[in-house]
C-alpha positions as CSV (number, residue, x, y, z in Angstrom):
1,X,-11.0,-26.6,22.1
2,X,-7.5,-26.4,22.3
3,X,-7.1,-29.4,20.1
4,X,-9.2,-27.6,17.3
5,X,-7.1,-24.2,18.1
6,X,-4.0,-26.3,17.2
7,X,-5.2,-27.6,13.8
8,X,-6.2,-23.9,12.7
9,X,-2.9,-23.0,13.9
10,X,-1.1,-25.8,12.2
11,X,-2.5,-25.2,8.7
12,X,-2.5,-21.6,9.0
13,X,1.2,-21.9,9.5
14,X,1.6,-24.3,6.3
15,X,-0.2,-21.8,4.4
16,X,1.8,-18.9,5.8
17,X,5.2,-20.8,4.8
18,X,3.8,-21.7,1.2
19,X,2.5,-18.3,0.2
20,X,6.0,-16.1,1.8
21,X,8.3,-18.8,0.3
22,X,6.3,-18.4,-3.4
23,X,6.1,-14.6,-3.3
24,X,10.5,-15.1,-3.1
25,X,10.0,-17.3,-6.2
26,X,7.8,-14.9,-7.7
27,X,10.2,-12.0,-7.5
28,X,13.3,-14.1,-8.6
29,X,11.9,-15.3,-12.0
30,X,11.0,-11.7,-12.4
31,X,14.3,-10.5,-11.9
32,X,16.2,-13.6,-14.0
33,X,15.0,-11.7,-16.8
34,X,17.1,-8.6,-16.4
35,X,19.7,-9.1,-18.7
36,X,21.9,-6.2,-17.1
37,X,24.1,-7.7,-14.3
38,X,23.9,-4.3,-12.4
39,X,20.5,-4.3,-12.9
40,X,19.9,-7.5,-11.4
41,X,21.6,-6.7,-8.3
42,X,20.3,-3.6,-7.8
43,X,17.4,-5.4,-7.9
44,X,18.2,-8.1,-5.5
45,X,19.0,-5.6,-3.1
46,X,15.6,-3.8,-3.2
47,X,13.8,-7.6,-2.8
48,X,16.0,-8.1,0.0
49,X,15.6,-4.6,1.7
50,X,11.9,-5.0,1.4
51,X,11.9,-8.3,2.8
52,X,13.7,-7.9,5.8
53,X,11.9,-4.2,6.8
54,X,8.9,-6.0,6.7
55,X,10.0,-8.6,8.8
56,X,10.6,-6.3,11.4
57,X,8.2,-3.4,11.0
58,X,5.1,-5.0,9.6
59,X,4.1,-6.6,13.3
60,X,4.5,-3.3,14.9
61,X,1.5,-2.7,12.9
62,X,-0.7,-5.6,14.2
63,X,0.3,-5.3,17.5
64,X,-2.8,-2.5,18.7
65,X,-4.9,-5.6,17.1
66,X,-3.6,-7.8,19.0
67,X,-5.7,-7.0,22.1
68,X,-6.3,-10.4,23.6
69,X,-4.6,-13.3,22.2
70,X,-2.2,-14.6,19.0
71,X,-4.4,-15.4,16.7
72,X,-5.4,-12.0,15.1
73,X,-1.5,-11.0,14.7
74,X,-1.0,-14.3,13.1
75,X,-4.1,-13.9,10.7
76,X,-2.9,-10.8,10.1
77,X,0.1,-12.2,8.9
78,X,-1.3,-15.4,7.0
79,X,-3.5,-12.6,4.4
80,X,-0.2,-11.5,3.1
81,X,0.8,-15.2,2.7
82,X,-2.7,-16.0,0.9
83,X,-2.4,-12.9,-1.4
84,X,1.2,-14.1,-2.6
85,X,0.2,-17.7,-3.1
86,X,-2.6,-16.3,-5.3
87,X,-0.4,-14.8,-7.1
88,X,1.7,-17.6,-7.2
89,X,-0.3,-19.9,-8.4
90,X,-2.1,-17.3,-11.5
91,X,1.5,-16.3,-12.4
């Protein structure tokens, strides 16, 4: 049991990295095309903001799901991952 718990975990994590560190590329090859240098780091700055607020507030949100163990915040978590690597990979 445990054993099959950690192999879920495992690839749930490797999905998780690969779809949050696509979505970054995602928004970067967007952005290279700005061809104003203001607007490009205005732009930056917004990516970044968003970012980092989700970071910290979006588990707030899962956490009256997470009633008794890990694994619901965590799937919560890898859906955003999937959605980006989706877009990702059509993009």
């Amino acid at each position: 049991m445990l054993l099959s718990s950690a192999i879920v975990l495992y690839f749930s994590a490797l999905l998780y990295g690969i779809g949050y560190g696509s979505l970054f590329k995602i928004f970067y090859i967007g952005i290279a095309s700005f061809t104003n240098l203001r607007e490009k780091n205005i732009a930056f700055s917004i990516i970044g903001l968003i970012f980092y607020l989700g970071v910290g507030i979006a588990p707030v949100f899962l956490i009256p799901f997470n009633t008794n163990n890990w694994f619901i915040l965590f799937g919560g978590n890898l859906l955003y991952s999937l959605v980006s690597l989706i877009l990702f990979i059509i993009l």
